[in-house]
C-alpha positions, 0 to 999 in steps of 0.5 A, a space after each residue: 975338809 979332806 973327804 968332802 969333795 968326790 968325783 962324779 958317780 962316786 958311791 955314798 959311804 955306806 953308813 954305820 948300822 942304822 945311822 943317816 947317809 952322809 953326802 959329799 960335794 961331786 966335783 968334776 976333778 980331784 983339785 976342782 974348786 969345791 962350789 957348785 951353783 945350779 937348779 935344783 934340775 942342774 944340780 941333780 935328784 939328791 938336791 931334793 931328796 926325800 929321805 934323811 941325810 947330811 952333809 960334808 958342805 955348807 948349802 944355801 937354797 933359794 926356793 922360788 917355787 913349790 909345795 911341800 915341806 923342807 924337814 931340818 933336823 926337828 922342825 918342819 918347814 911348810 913351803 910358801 916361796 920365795 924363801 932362803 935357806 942355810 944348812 950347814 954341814 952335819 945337819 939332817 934334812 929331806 923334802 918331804 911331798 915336794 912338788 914342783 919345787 923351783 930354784 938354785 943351790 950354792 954348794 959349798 966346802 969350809 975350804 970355800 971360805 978361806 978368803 972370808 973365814 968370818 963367813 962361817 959364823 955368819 952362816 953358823 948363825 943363819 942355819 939357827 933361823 933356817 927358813 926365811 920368807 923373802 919379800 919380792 924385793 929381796 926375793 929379786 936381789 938374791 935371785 940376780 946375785 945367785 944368777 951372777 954366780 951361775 953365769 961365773 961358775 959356768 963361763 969359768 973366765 980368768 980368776 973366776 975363783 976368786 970372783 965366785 968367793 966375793 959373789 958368795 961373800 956378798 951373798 951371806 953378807 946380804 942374808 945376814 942383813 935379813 931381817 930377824 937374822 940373830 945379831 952379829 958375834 962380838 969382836 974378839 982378838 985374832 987368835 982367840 977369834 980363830 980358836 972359836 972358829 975352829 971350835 964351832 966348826 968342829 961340833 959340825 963334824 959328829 963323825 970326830 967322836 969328840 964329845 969333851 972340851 978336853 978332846 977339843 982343845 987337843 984336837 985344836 992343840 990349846 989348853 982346855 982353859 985357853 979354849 974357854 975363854 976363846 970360845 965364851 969371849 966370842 959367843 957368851 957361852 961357855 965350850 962346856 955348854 956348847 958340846 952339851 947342847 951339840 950331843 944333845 941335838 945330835 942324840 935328838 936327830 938319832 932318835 928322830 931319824 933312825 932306828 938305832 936303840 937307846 943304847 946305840 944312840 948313847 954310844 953313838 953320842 960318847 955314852 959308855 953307860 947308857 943310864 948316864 946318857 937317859 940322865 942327861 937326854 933328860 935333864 937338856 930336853 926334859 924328857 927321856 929318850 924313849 918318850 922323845 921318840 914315842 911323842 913325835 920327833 918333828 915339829 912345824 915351824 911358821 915361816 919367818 916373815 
């Protein structure tokens, strides 16, 4: 994905008026691999930042130690270790009260993926159930798998490229396996697949302004007709659906954790009239904009186990 690579010390984009930091992955030179593994020490402060951010990447988190609370997007998330974690790029999170919080990251671009697209689905649907709790055997597999990767990643050996991606495959694969984890999408013929790949990605990337089927199936370059029946015949659900439920959650994250007005927020989602927008705010989340913000933005969820 072109911006979400930057060279060590480079600073954050500064963000629009009132909207969240948007981190990209540092690599050590413009044609780097995009992946890094290491500890949350290794990786640096901003693996365990406290204030509200998203990101360019893909990030899994294995948490082996530590109190606190992870927040993602609305819901906050007690530490009780071992756990496993997706974020994907676009969503907000931060740590809040964290403490002596021990383990690793993988970090990771879409570009990461090429030899196994599939597994963008599979962390698509495991940011859905963000917060595992491991069992210790589990805890130990992942945690010897995650340690293969560091020992690749730092020795750097002969196509050290192309083990890192089929350690990492393996990995999500494994996660998906976890249980409690949503069930696997259907199979659906190659292109069609691709189309609805293309499509879920894309709903990730808040700063396209895309906020119609029609603008992406333009964007994709397939006809609004073709995209609904790639992306219903790969998920079950409609793309008209699926862009609602993405603008609704993005105007959550604003309202939560920004201070931009109502207004602002509406433009930001792709509302011209900000009644429209409390219409709708209304009608998704069964509240108006302003009580949403006034109630309480976060909410706690019990680990799963």
């Amino acid at each position: 994905m072109r911006g979400s690579t930057v060279l060590p010390g480079t600073p954050c984009r500064q963000p629009r008026g009132g909207e969240l930091p948007m981190h990209r992955l540092e690599v050590p030179a413009p044609t780097a691999l995009p992946f890094v593994v290491g500890t949350f020490e290794q990786v640096g402060p901003l693996s365990r930042a406290s204030f509200p951010h998203r990101h360019t990447f893909f990030e899994i988190v294995h948490v082996t130690g530590g109190s606190g609370t992870h927040v993602l997007d609305l819901a906050r998330l007690p530490l009780r270790p071992p756990h496993l974690c997706v974020i994907t790029p676009g969503q907000v999170h931060h740590w809040e009260d964290a403490r002596d919080l021990r383990g690793s990251v993988v970090l990771f671009t879409d570009d990461f993926l090429l030899d196994h697209p599939a597994d963008r689905d599979r962390l698509r649907r495991l940011s859905e159930r963000p917060w595992t709790t491991l069992s210790p055997e589990e805890d130990d597999c992942t945690g010897r798998l995650i340690e293969e990767l560091s020992e690749e990643y730092r020795r750097g050996d002969e196509d050290w490229h192309t083990v890192l991606r089929a350690l990492l495959h393996v990995l999500v694969v494994r996660a998906g396996r976890l249980p409690q984890t949503p069930a696997a999408a259907p199979v659906v013929p190659a292109r069609a697949g691709s189309v609805a790949d293309e499509f879920t990605r894309l709903t990730s990337r808040v700063d396209l302004d895309l906020w119609s089927v029609q603008a992406y199936a333009e964007h994709i370059g397939v006809s609004p007709g073709y995209l609904t029946e790639a992306v219903k015949a790969a998920t079950g659900r409609t793309p008209s659906e699926l862009v609602r439920q993405s603008r609704a959650a993005e105007a959550k994250r604003l309202l939560a954790r920004t201070d931009l007005t109502v207004r602002q927020v509406a433009d930001r989602v792709g509302f011209a009239d900000a009644a429209y927008f409390c219409r709708f705010f209304r009608r998704e989340a069964g509240v108006s904009p302003g009580d949403f913000r006034r109630s309480g933005e976060s909410v706690e969820r019990p680990t799963c186990e």
